[in-house]
N, C-alpha and C positions, 0 to 999 in steps of 0.2 A: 424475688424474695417472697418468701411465704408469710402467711397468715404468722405463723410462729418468731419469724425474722423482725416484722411488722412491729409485733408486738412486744418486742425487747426493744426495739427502737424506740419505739413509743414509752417506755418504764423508763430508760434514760434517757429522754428528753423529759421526762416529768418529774425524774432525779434533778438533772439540772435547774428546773426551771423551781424548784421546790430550796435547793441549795442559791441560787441569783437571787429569788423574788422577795423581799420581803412582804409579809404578810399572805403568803403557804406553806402551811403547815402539814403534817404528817398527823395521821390520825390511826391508831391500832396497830401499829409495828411498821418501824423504820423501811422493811423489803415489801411488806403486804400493801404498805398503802401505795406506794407510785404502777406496784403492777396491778392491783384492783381497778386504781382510774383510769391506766393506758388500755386497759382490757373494755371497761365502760366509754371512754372516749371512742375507741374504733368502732364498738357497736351503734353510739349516739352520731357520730362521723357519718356511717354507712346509712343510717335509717333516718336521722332526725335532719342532718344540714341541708342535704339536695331540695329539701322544701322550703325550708328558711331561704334560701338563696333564690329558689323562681320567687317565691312570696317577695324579697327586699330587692330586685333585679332594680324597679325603679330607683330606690335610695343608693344602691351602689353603682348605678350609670352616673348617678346628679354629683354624689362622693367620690368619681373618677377611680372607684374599687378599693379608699378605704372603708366603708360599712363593713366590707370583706373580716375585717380587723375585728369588728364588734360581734361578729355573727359567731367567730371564734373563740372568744371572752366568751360566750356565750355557752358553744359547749363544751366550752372546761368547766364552766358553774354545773352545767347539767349533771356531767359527767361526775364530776365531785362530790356533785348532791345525793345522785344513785349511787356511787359505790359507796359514800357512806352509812347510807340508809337501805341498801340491801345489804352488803359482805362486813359492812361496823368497822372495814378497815379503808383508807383513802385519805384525800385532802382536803383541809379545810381551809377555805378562802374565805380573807376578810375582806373584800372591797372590790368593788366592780377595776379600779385601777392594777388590783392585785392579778386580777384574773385576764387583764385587758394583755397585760407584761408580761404575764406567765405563760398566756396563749403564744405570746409573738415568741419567746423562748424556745417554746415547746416547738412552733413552726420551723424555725432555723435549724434546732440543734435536730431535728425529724430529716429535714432535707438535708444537714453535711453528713447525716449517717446514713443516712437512705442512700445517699450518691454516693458515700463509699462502698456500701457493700454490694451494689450491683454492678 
């Protein structure tokens, strides 16, 4: 699956997790905001998580690889935070709980659709 595959994956997993979660919200138009932050997710995914994860290696060996969990809450914030404040369109998350849910949303509904289409 390409880059393009990817990233419709990623919009409907962020539909979803945006329709499940309470407290995510849409920000700047119902279509633009979940593909601005599946689009800012995969770039914060590729460049920003590989470091977070050598960095937290100790705390998610001791956490038996839930941290894993938190490091992903993480960049859904990040991820939310740029496409709202670069494209004006995206999500707004109230609560580290909201994003903690959202993230694990976004991981499940990412992987039955990833493993359907390849």
């Amino acid at each position: 699956m390409g880059f393009l595959g990817r990233w419709l994956v990623g919009a409907i997993a962020v539909g979803a997790a945006i329709w499940l979660v309470p407290g995510i919200e849409v920000v700047g138009g119902a279509y633009a905001g979940p593909i601005f932050t599946a689009l800012f997710l995969s770039f914060v995914n590729a460049a920003v998580k590989p470091v977070l994860k050598v960095l937290s290696l100790p705390l998610t060996i001791v956490s038996l690889g839930l941290f894993s969990l938190v490091i992903n809450a993480f960049m859904l914030e990040l991820a939310s935070y740029l496409a709202r404040n670069i494209t004006h369109a995206g999500v707004l998350i109230d609560s580290f709980g909201a994003a903690f849910f959202g993230a694990l949303v976004i991981s499940i509904v990412t992987s039955l659709l990833g493993g359907a289409t390849e």
